[in-house]
LUMKOLTI-745909 format. One line per 8 residues: for each residue x, z, y of C-alpha. Coordinates in steps of 0.1 Angstrom, whole numbers, padded with zeros to 4 digits, m for minus. Layout:
// residues N
X:Z:Y  ...
//
This chain:
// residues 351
m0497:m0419:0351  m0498:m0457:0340  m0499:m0449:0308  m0530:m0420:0312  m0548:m0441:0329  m0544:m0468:0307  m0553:m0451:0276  m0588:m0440:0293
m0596:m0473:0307  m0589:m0484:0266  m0616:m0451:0256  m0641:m0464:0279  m0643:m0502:0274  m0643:m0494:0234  m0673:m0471:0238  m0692:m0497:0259
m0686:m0521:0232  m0694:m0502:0206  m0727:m0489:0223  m0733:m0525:0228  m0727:m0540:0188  m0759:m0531:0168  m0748:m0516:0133  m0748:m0536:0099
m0745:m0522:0068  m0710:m0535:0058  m0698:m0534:0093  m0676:m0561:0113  m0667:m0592:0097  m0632:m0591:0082  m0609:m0608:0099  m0625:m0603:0132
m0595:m0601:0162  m0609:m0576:0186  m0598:m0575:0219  m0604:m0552:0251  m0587:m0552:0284  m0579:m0520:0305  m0575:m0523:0345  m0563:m0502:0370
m0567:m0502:0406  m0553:m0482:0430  m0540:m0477:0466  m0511:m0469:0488  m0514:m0455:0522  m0552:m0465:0517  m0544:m0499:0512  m0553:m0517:0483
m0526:m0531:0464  m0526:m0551:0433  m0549:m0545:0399  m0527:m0537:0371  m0542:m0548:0334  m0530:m0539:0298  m0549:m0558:0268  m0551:m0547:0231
m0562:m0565:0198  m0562:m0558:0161  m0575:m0575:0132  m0605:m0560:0111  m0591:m0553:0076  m0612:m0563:0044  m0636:m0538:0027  m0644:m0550:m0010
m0670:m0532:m0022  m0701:m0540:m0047  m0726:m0527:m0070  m0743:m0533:m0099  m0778:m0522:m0107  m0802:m0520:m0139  m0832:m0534:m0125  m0863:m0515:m0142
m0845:m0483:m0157  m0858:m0486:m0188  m0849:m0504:m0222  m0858:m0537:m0230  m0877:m0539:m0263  m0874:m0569:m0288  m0888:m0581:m0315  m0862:m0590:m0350
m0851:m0628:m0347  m0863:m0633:m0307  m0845:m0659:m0288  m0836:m0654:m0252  m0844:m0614:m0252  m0837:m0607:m0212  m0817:m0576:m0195  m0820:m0581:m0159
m0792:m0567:m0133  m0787:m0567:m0099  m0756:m0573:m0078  m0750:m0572:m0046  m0721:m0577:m0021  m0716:m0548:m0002  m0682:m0560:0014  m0676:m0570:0048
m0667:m0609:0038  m0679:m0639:0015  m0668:m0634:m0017  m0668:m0650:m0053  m0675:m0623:m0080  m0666:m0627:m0119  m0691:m0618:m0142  m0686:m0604:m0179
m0713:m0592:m0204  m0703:m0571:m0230  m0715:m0552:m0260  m0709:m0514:m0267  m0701:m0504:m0304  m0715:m0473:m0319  m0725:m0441:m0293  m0750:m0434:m0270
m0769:m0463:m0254  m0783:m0458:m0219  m0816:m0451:m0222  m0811:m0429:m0252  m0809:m0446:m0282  m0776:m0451:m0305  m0763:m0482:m0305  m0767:m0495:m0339
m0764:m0534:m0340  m0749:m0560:m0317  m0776:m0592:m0301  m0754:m0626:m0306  m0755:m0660:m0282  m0748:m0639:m0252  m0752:m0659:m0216  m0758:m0647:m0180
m0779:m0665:m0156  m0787:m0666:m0123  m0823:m0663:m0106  m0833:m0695:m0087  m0855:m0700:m0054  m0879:m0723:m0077  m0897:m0711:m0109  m0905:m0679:m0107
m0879:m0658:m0087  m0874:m0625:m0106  m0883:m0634:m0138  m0862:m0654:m0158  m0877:m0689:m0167  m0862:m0724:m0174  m0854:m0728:m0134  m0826:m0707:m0137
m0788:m0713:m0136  m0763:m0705:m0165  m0731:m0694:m0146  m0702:m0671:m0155  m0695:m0666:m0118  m0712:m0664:m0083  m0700:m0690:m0055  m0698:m0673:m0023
m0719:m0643:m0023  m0726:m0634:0016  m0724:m0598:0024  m0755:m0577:0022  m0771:m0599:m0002  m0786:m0587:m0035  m0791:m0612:m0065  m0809:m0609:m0096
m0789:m0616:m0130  m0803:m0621:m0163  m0784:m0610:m0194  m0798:m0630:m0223  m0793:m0628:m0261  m0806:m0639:m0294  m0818:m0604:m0320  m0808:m0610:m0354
m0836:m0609:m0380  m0840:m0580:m0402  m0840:m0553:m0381  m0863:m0521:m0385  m0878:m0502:m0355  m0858:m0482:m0335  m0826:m0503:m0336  m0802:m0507:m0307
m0779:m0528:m0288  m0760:m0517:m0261  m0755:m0543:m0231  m0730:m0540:m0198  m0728:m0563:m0171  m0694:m0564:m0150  m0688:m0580:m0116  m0653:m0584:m0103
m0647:m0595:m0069  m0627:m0629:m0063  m0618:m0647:m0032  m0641:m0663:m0015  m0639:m0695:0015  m0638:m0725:m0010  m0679:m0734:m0023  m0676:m0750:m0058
m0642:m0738:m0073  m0638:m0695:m0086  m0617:m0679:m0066  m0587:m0662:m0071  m0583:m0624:m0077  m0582:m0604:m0050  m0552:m0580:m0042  m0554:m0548:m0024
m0528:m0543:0008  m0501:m0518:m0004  m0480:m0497:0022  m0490:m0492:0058  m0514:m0516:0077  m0500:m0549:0087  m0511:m0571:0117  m0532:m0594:0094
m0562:m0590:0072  m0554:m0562:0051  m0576:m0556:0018  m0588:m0524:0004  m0608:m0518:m0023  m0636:m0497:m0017  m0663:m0497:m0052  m0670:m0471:m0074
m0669:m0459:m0107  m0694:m0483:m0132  m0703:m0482:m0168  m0669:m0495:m0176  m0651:m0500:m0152  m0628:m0474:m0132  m0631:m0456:m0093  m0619:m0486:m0065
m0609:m0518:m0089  m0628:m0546:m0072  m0656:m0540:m0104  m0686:m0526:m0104  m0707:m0522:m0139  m0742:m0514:m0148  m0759:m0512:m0185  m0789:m0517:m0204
m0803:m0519:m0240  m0820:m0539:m0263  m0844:m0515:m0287  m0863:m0532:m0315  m0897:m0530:m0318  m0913:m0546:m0350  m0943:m0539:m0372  m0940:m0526:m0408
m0964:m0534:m0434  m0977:m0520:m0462  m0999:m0536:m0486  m1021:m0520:m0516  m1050:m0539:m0536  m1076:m0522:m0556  m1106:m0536:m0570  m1144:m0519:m0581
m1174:m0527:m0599  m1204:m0535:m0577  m1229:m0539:m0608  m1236:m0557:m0643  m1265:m0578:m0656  m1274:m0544:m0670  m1272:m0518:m0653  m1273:m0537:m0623
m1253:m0511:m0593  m1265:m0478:m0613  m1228:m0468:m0635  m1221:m0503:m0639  m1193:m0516:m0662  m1168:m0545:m0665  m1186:m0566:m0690  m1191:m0602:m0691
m1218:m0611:m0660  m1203:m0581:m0635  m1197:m0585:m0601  m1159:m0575:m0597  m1150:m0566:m0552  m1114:m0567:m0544  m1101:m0552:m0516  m1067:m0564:m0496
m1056:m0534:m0474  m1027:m0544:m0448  m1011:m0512:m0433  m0988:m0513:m0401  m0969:m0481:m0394  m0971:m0460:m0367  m0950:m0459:m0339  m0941:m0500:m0340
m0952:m0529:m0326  m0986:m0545:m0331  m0990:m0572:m0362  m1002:m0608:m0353  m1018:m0636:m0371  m1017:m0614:m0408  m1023:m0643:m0429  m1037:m0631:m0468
m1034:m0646:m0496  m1048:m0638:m0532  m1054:m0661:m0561  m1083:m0654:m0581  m1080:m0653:m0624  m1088:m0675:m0645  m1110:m0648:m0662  m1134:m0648:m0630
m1155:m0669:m0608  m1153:m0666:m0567  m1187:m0656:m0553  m1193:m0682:m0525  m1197:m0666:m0488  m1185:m0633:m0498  m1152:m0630:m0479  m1151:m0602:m0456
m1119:m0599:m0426  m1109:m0570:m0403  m1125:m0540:m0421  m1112:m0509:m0423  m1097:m0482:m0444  m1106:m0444:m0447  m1090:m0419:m0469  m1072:m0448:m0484
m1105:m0462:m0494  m1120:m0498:m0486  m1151:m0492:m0463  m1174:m0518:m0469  m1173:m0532:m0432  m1159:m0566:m0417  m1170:m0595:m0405  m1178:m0629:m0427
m1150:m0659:m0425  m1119:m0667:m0443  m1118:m0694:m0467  m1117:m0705:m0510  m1098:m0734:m0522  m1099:m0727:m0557  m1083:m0708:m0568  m1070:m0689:m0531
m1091:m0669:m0513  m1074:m0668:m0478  m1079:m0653:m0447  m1062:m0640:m0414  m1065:m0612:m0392  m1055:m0615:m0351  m1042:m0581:m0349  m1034:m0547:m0363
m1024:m0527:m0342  m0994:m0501:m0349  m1007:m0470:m0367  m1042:m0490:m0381  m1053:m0508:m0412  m1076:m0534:m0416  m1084:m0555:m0450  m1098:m0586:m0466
m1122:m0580:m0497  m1141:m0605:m0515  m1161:m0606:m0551  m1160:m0630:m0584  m1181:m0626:m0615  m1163:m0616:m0650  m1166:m0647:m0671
//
């Protein structure tokens, strides 16, 4: 009877405490000794006789578990020979205890990249960095902290990480580079100094803090290891030029603009036409370049920038500017846009 009455006093002190202890998302801290008390009264010949008590504690085992998360879900594009291209991650400590957490960022070779494209080049100069309180929190900037691991990572606490690399030069649009970012938990308690790896408890449960792993399956990284992974990609985006030059003639002292020829006297136009295929990135500050012949004399003020092409032909639009040094005509244009042409035309007369 002892015993019964025991084990129900045991049922309804735990469900009072439990009704009592709101919920958190990784649950009681491990570690935690929890302790209730049963009590049973009871009477002899309707006399009250002495309570009877029986107590009961166990320690809260360790739950390691964390994750890994591409922040924006789509690939990161780059430009060829950009410094400090960003991935950015998330990770977050989803155990029931402080812990440190290892970080590793890695390259895939060849396949499939995440969003799509196939991996066909590898970034170089390859550093992780954590997001600071100053600057600009969630965006990387020059606030932020190089590190290679996190110091004591509190439960339920998600941090942003930025994967940053250097793109070689040289690459065409469409390239890829495949980028993974791996946490691995360590032991926490000591600020300032990695911790150790953690172990998980073999065999049955023990009195003490017992450890079991409870992460899933990442990127690359395998079903309850103490890792978690998430990737991204790096996918280069870069304009490609094409440039033709063709010339006409405008007129000549004698048949002025009606069938004119190329005789001595005749106004000669050039046209610069600057390309930029489709389906890249937009081309800045063109600057153009074109030395005029020996054989002909620059017209003064007749520099034309930003036209545009039709048909492959020079339409006779712009605006004025540009510049003449003898014997460069020069000029730059702001933008052109992927998929657009836009030129730089000017005249000389045939000496």
């Amino acid at each position: 009877m002892t015993s019964m009455l025991n084990y129900m006093g045991l049922g309804m002190v735990a469900c009072a405490s439990i009704a009592a202890t709101p919920a958190y998302a990784n649950g009681t801290t491990a570690g935690t000794s929890i302790t209730n008390t049963a009590t049973v009264d009871y009477q002899v010949g309707g006399v009250a006789q002495g309570q009877q008590s029986a107590s009961n504690s166990f320690v809260v085992d360790r739950r390691v578990n964390l994750l890994v998360e591409e922040v924006g879900n789509a690939t990161t594009e780059v430009a060829p020979g950009q410094t400090s291209a960003v991935t950015t991650f998330q990770l977050t400590n989803s155990s029931n205890e402080i812990l440190d957490f290892l970080l590793t960022a890695s390259q895939i070779t060849g396949g499939v990249a995440t969003h799509g494209g196939t991996d066909t080049f590898n970034a170089s100069n390859i550093r992780i960095y954590r997001d600071a309180a100053t600057g600009t929190p969630g965006s990387y900037d020059v606030a932020d902290v190089l590190v290679t691991y996190i110091d004591e990572l509190a439960t339920d606490t998600p941090i942003r990480l930025f994967v940053v690399a250097d793109i070689p030069a040289g690459l065409p649009t469409g390239a890829v580079a495949g980028i993974q970012l791996r946490a691995t938990a360590l032991e926490g308690g000591t600020a300032g100094t990695q911790g150790a790896a953690v172990t998980q408890t073999a065999g049955a449960n023990t009195a003490a803090k017992d450890t079991v792993f409870a992460d899933g399956v990442g990127v690359n990284d395998a079903n309850r290891d103490a890792s978690h992974s998430d990737a991204d990609d790096y996918t280069v985006k870069t304009a490609t030029l094409t440039v033709t030059k063709s010339s006409r003639v405008v007129s000549d002292p004698f048949n002025g603009t009606t069938n004119p020829k190329l005789i001595p006297g005749a106004t000669v136009e050039y046209c610069i036409a600057v390309a930029n295929a489709a389906g890249g990135a937009d081309a800045t500050s063109v600057a153009i370049n074109d030395s005029v012949p020996g054989q002909l004399a620059f017209v003064a003020g007749s520099i034309r920038l930003n036209g545009t092409v039709t048909g492959g032909t020079c339409n006779a639009d712009g605006t004025t500017g540009g510049s003449y040094a003898a014997p460069v005509v020069s000029g730059t244009i702001a933008t052109i846009a992927a998929g657009a042409a836009r030129t730089l035309i000017f005249q000389a007369l045939v000496n």
